[in-house]
C-alpha positions as CSV (number, residue, x, y, z in Angstrom):
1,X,-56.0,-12.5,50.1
2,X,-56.1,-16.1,51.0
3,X,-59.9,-18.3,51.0
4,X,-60.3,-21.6,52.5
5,X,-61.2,-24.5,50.0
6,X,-62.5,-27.3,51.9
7,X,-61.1,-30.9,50.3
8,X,-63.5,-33.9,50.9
9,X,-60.3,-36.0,50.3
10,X,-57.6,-34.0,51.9
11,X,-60.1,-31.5,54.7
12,X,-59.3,-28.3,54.5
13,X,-56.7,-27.1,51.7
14,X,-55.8,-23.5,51.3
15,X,-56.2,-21.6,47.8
16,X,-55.3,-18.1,46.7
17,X,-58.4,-16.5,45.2
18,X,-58.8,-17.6,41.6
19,X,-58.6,-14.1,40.6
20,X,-55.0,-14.4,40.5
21,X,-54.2,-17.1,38.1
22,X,-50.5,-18.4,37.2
23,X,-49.6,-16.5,33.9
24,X,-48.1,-17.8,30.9
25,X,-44.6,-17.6,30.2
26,X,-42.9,-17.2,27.2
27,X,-39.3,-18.7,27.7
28,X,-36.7,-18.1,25.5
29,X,-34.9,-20.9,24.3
30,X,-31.0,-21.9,25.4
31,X,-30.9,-20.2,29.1
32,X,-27.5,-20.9,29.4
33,X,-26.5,-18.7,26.7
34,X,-26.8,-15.5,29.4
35,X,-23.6,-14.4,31.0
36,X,-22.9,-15.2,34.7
37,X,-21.8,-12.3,36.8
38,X,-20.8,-15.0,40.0
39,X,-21.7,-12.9,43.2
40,X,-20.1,-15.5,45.7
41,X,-22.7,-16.0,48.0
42,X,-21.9,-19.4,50.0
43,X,-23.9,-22.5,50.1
44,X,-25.5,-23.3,53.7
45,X,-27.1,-26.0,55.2
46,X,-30.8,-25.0,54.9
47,X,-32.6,-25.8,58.6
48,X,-36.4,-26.5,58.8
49,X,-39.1,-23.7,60.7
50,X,-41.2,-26.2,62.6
51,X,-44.8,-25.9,60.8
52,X,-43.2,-23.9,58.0
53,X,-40.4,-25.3,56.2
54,X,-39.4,-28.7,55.9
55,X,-36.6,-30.6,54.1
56,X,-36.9,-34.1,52.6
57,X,-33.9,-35.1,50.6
58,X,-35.5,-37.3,48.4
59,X,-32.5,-38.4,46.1
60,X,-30.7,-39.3,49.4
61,X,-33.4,-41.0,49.8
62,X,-33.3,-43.2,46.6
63,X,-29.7,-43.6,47.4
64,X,-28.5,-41.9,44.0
65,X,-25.4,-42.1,43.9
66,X,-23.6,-38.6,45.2
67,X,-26.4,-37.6,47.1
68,X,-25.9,-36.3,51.1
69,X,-28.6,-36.4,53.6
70,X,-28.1,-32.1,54.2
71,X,-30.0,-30.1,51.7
72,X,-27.6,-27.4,50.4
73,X,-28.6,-23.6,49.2
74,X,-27.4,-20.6,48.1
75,X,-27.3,-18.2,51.3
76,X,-30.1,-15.8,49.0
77,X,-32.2,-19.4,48.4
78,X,-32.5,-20.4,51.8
79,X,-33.9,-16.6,53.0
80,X,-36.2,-17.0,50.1
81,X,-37.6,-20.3,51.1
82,X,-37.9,-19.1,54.3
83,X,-39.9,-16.0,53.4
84,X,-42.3,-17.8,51.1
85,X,-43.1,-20.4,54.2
86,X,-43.9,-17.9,56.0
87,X,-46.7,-16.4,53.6
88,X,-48.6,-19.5,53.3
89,X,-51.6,-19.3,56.1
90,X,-51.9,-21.4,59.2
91,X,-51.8,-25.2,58.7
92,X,-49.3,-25.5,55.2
93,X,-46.6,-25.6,55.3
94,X,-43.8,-26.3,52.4
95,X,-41.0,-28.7,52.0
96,X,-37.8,-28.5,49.9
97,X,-36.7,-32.0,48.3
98,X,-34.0,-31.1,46.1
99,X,-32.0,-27.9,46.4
100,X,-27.9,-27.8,45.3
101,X,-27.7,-30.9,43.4
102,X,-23.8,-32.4,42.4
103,X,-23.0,-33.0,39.1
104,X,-22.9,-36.8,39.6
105,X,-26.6,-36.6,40.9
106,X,-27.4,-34.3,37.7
107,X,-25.3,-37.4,35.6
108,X,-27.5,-40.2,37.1
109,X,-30.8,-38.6,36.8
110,X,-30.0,-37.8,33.0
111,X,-29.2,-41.2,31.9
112,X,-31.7,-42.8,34.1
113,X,-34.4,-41.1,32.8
114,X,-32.9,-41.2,29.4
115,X,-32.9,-44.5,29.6
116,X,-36.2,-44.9,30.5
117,X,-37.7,-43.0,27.9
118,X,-35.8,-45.3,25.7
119,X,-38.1,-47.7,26.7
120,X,-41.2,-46.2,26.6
121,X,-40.9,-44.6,23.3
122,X,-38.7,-47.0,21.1
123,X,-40.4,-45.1,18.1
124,X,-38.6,-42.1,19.2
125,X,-35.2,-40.8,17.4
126,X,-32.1,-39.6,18.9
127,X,-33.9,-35.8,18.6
128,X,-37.4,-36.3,19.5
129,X,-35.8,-38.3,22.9
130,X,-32.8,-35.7,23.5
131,X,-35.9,-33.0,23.4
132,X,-38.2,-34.5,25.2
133,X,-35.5,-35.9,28.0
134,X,-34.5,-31.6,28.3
135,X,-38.3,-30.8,29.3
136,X,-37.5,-32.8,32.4
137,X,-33.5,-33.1,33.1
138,X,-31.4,-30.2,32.4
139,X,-27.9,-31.4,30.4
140,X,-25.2,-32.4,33.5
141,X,-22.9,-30.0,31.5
142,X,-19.6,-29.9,33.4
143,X,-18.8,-26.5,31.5
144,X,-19.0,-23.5,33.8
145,X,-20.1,-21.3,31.8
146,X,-24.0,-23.1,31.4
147,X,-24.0,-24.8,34.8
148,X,-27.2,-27.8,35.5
149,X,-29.6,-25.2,37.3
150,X,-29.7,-27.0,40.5
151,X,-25.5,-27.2,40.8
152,X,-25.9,-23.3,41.1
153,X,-27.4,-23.6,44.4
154,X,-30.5,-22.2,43.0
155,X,-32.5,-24.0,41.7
156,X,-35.2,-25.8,44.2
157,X,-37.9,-28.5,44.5
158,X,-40.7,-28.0,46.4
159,X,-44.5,-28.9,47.5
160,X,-47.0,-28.4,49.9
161,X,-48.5,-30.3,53.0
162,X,-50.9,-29.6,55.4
163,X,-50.6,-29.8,58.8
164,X,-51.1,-33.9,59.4
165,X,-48.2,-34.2,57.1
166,X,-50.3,-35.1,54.0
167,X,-48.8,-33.1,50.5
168,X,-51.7,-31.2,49.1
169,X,-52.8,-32.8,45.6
170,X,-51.3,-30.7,42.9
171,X,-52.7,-33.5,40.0
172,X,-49.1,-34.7,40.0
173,X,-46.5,-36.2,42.1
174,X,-43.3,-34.0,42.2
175,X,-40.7,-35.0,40.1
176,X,-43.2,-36.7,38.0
177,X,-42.4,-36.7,34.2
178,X,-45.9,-36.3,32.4
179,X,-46.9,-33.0,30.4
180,X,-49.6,-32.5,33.4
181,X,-46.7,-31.6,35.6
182,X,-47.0,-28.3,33.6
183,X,-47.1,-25.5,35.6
184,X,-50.3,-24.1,34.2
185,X,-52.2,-27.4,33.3
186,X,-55.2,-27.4,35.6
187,X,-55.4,-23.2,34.5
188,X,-56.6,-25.2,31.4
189,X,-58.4,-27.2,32.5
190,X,-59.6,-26.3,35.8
191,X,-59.8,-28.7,38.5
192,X,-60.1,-28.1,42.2
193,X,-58.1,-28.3,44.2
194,X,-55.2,-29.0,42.0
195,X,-55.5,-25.2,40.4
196,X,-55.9,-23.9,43.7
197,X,-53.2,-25.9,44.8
198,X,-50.5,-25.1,42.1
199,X,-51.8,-21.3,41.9
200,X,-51.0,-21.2,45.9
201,X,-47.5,-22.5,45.9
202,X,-46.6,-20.2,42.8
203,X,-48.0,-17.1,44.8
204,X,-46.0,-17.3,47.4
205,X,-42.9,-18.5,45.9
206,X,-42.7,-15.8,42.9
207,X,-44.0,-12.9,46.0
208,X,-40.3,-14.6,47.5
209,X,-38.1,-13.5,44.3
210,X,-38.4,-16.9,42.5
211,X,-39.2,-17.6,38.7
212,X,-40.9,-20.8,37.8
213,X,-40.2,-23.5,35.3
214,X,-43.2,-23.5,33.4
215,X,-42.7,-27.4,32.5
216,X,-42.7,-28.3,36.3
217,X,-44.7,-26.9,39.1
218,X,-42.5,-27.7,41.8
219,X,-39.5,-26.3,40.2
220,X,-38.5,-22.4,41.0
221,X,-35.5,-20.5,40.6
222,X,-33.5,-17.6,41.5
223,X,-29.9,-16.2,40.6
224,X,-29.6,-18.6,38.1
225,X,-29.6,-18.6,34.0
226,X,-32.9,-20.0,34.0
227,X,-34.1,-17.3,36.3
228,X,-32.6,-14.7,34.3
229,X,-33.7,-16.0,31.3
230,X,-37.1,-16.2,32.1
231,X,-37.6,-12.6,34.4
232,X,-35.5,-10.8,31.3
233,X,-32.4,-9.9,33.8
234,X,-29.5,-9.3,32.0
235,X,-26.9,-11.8,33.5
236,X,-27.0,-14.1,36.1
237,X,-25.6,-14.1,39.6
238,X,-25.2,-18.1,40.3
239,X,-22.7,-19.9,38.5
240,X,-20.9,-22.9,40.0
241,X,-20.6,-22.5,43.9
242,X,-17.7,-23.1,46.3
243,X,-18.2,-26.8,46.7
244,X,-16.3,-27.4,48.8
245,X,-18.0,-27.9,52.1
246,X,-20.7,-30.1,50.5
247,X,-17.5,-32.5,49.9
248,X,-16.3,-32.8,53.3
């Protein structure tokens, strides 16, 4: 069941019932060390549901270098997306930012933000930084075998909005590398709307098939290692896609 929260800031924002809050999740560590049993499924072009679904590519964007103005899925991703849209109630709608990313994307994003850190922490040492740069940045590991989650194809970036285009305040800004971009912060520490918020988005992305990173609220996935790794399936079905169409 869905309630209305009303928002002084934001006017009316739409929250699951805070019976069902977002669970914890023990992850195991090193994802990548499940098998990959590669089912094939293409990438496509994802296309927006007016009122539902809508794309941003946001590293395009930036102009990061590698980056296309399409947003790319696995076929299995872009149904999924779709369905979860469609559960959220009249007036939200989501929007995907970051889907299939390139290797070259995952390569700038790591040393960018591993060079930022640099220079925020200059106390830190080469492990405290490498560890605290993987709660953000997955590795742009070139080796097959333990693909970047987003090179699978599935891997995605989303958030909310409401229906004047505003995002719904989740206590964060997506993509935002702070511990409170933590899935289950504000379940902590319980703060309306952003619990509502967060607990909303999860619902109807996990009732869609995807698992979420616990470090990042806006990060889901399905098919993957991650997504293996974290529902307990024995292998995953995403490795490295057939790239290339993204290339032409």
């Amino acid at each position: 069941m869905i309630k209305v929260v009303i928002s002084a800031k934001t006017g009316v924002d739409f929250a699951p019932l805070t019976d069902f809050p977002i669970p914890p999740v023990a992850e195991e560590p090193n994802w990548g060390r499940l098998p990959i049993e590669e089912c094939n499924e293409p990438l496509v072009t994802l296309a927006t549901i007016p009122g539902r679904l809508y794309l941003r590519p946001l590293y395009y964007e930036q102009k990061i270098p590698g980056s296309v103005a399409a947003i790319s899925a696995r076929q299995g991703i872009a149904r999924r997306l779709q369905s979860a849209a469609e559960m959220l109630p009249p007036g939200i709608a989501l929007v995907a930012f970051d889907v299939y990313r390139p290797l070259a994307v995952q390569q700038f994003l790591y040393d960018s933000y591993r060079e930022s850190l640099r220079l925020q922490h200059p106390d830190y040492d080469d492990e405290k930084l490498i560890a605290t740069l993987h709660q953000y940045v997955a590795s742009p590991n070139a080796d097959p075998a333990c693909p970047p989650p987003h090179r699978t194809g599935g891997a995605t970036d989303v958030y909310l909005i409401s229906a004047d285009g505003e995002s719904l305040p989740m206590g964060t800004a997506p993509d935002e590398a702070t511990p409170a971009s933590a899935t289950r912060w504000f379940e902590e520490r319980h703060t309306t709307p952003f619990t509502e918020n967060r607990r909303l988005l999860y619902r109807v992305m996990t009732d869609a098939g995807f698992a979420n990173y616990p470090g990042e609220w806006w990060h889901y996935d399905f098919g993957n290692q991650r997504w293996a790794n974290i529902t307990g399936a024995p292998h995953a079905i995403y490795g490295i896609p057939d790239e290339t169409e993204y290339y032409l």
